[in-house]
N, C-alpha and C positions, 0 to 999 in steps of 0.2 A: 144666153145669147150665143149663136155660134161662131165660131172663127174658122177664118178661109184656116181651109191645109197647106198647112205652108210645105210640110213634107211627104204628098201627097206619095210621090214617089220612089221612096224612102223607106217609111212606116207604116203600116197596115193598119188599117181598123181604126185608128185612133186619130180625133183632132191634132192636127202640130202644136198648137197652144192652148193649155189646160185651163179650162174655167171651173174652181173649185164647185160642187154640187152638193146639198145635203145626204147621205146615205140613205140606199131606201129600208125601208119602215125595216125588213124582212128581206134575209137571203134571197135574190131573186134566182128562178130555176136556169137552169143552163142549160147551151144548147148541146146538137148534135152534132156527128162529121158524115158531112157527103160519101157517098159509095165510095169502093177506091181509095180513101184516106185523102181526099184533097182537105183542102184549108177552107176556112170560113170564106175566104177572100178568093179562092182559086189560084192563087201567086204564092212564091218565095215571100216572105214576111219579113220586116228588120222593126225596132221599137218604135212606139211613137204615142205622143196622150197630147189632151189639148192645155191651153196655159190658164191655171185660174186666179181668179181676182177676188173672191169672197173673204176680205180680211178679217172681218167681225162677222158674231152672227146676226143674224136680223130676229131682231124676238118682234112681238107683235105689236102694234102700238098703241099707246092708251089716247083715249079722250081728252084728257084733262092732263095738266102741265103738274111735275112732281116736285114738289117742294126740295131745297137740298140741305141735307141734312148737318146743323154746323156740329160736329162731332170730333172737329181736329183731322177728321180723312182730307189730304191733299186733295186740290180743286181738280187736280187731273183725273184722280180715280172719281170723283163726284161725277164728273162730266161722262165718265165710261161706265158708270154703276148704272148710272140717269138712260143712258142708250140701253145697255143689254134689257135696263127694267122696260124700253121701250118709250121712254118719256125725250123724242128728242129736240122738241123746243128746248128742253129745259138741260139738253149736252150742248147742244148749241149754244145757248146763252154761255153757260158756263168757257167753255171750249171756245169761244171766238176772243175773250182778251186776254185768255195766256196764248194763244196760238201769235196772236198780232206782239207779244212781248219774247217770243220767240220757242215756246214749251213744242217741241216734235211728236209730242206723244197727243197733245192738243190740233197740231198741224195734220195731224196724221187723219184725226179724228174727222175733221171737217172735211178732207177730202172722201172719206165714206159717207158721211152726210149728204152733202152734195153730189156723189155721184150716181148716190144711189136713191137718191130724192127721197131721204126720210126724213118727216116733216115738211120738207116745201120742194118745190119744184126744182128737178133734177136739174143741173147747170153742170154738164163735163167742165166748162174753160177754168169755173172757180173750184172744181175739184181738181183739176189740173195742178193750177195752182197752186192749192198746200199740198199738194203731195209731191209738187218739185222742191219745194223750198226745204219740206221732212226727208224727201230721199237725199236733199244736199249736207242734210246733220245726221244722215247716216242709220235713219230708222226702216230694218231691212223690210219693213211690210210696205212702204211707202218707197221705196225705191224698185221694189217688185211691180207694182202697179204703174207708177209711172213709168217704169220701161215698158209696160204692155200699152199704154196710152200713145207711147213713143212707136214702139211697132207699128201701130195700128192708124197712126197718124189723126187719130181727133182726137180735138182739142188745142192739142199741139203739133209742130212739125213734126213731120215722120226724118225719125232719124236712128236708125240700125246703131248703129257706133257707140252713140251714149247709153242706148238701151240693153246693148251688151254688156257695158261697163257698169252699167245699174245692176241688171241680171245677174250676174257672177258676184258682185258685191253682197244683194241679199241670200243668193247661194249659198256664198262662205260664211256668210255669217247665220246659215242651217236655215233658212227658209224653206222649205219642201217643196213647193209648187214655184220659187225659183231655182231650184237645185235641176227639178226636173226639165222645165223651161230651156234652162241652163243647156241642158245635155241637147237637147233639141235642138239650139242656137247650134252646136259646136258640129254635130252632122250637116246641118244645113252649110254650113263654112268648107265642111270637108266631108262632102260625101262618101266619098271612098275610104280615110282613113278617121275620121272624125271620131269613131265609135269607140275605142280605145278611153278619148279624155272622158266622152260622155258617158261611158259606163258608171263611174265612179260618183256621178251627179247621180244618175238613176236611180242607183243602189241606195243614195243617202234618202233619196226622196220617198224610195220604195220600201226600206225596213223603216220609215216615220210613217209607214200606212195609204202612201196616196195611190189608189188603185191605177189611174194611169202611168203614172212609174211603175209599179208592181208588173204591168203588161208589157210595158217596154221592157226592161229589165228578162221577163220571159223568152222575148223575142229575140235577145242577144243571145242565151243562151240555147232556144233551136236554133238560129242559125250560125253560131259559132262567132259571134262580130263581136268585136271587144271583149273580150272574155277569154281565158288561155283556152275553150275545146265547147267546142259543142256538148250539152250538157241534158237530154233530153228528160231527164227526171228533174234537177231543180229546174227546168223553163216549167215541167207540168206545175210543179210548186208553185212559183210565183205566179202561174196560171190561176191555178187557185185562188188564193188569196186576193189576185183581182176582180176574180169572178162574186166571189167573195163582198167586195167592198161596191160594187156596183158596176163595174165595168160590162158593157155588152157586149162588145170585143173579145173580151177576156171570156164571158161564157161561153158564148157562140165557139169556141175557140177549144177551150176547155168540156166543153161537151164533146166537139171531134174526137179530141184525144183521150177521153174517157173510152168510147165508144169504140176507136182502133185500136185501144192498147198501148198508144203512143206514150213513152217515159215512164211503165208501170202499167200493170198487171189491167186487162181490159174490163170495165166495169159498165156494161151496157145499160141497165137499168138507172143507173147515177147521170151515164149522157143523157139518156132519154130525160129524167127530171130537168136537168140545166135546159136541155133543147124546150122541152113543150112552156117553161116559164117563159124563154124567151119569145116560143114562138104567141104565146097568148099574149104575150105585149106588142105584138105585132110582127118584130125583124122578118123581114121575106127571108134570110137566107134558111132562119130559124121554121119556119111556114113551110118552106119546104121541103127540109128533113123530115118536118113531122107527117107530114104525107108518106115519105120513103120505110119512115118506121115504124106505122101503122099499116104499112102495105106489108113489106116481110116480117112483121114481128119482131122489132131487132129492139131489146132494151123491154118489152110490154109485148101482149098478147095480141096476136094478129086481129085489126077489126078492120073490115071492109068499110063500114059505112063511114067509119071516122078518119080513116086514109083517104075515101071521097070526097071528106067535106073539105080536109086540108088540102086536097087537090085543088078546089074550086077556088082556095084562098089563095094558095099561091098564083095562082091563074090571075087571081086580080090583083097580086103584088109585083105581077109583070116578073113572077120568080118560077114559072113553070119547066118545066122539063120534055123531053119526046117521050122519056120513060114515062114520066106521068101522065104524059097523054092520051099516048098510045093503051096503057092500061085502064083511062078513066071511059073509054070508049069503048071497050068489051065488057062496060058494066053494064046490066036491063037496064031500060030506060028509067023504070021506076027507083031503081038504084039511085040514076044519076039525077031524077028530079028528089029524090028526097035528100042528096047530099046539097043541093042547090036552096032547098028551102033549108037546111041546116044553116049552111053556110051566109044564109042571110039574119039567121038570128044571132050568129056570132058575133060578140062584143071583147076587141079587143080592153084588156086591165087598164 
């Protein structure tokens, strides 16, 4: 699901609040950097990721209802065994009369059930619901969520205030994806000098692996914001490892700066991999570096026909260039109709 940017103007590349995402399968490729050394974005950059909500995982769900096992396991792990197995009438059942005698880890549970409509039909108001009543005894997964319900105002009123005081609660008590949230909150509050507290959020969120803090965290250190100095090698670092954990940002980003040299020794051919992954998953910006790097060689061997075809794409990513244009129009005709039939059999991953 996507969330408005809340710091659209702020943070580059990245949602303002993270919604957690599975990792994909496989390193994806990273992209390239524009001539010149510009940025993926074309602007000064500062951090930024979006907020996520993915408490549990969602395994898949069975047909048939899972018997529970009486083995002396508390009914709370029964009820959470019951869900990851994918059985969750049967967390539900469990999970609904200690949640009502007051179990938070129960409470907690049903708000994912219901929010996420596994087993019956999605209801935010009653996930709403135990996950205020779990964030009020202090369970930092359920008070992370509930202040994004609070941000976001369904369900419940929208209300900044409490959802701050939820935020930084599950923060401190190491949540990642409120830690990073967290930091997110604290620029928003203080644009100008905010970055300083939020750095410290980023970091926590970013060495527990969440690729959009990893990105943020980079972008402090290119541009020097919260952090004692601009730092153009560890920003490529934690560029990495973003690009790394899935962030598109982060590659798009991380390919530039392979490609210009930027914070370490220049590695054209490694841009070129991050760029053409990205750009085969589509990214226009990434679309049309790979035109640019297939037209001079930069990273891979010069090929006309396949700087063509990425010409044509970027063209219909509404990502073109004069340069490209200008050069896809002193190609024969036959050139430019057989980049056009290429470029119609292309399928982006």
């Amino acid at each position: 699901m996507k969330r408005a940017a809340l710091l659209a103007t702020l943070l580059i590349g990245a949602p303002a609040f993270a919604q957690e995402a599975p990792p994909p399968a496989a390193p994806v490729a990273p992209p390239s950097a524009p001539a010149g050394g510009a940025t993926a974005s074309g602007a000064a950059a500062s951090p930024a990721g979006p907020l996520s909500s993915n408490l549990l995982p969602t395994p898949v769900a069975k047909a048939t209802d899972d018997p529970t096992a009486a083995d002396g396991t508390s009914a709370s792990a029964q009820a959470y065994g019951a869900f990851q197995r994918g059985y969750y009438l049967s967390a539900l059942r469990i999970a609904e009369p200690l949640a009502n005698l007051g179990d938070p880890a129960a409470q907690t549970l049903l708000g994912e059930i219901y929010g996420r409509g596994l087993g019956v039909p999605r209801d935010e108001t009653e996930a709403a619901r135990w996950y205020g009543v779990a964030a009020k005894a202090g369970v930092p997964e359920a008070q992370f969520r509930y202040a994004m319900l609070l941000i976001e105002g369904r369900a419940v009123a929208h209300d900044d205030a409490t959802a701050r005081d939820l935020m930084k609660a599950a923060a401190d008590a190491g949540n990642p994806l409120a830690a990073y949230n967290y930091g997110q909150m604290l620029i928003r509050a203080a644009p100008t000098g905010g970055f300083g507290d939020a750095a410290s959020y980023f970091r926590k969120a970013a060495e527990s692996g969440l690729p959009d803090a990893q990105y943020a965290l980079s972008q402090l250190y290119a541009y020097g914001k919260g952090v004692e100095k601009a730092d153009d090698a560890e920003a490529r670092r934690w560029l990495a490892e973003a690009a790394k954990g899935g962030s598109d940002t982060a590659q798009i980003e991380l390919g530039i700066w392979l490609i210009n040299g930027r914070g370490g020794a220049p590695d054209p051919v490694e841009g070129f991999r991050w760029l053409k992954g990205a750009a085969e998953r589509g990214n226009p910006i990434a679309v049309n570096r790979m035109a640019h790097l297939y037209k001079d060689g930069v990273g891979t061997p010069r090929d006309r026909a396949q700087a063509a075809m990425w010409t044509v794409l970027a063209r219909r990513a509404s990502n073109s260039d004069a340069t490209l244009d200008g050069w896809f129009r002193t190609l024969p005709d036959a050139d430019q109709k057989g980049a056009l039939e290429a470029a119609n059999r292309f399928r982006t991953s």
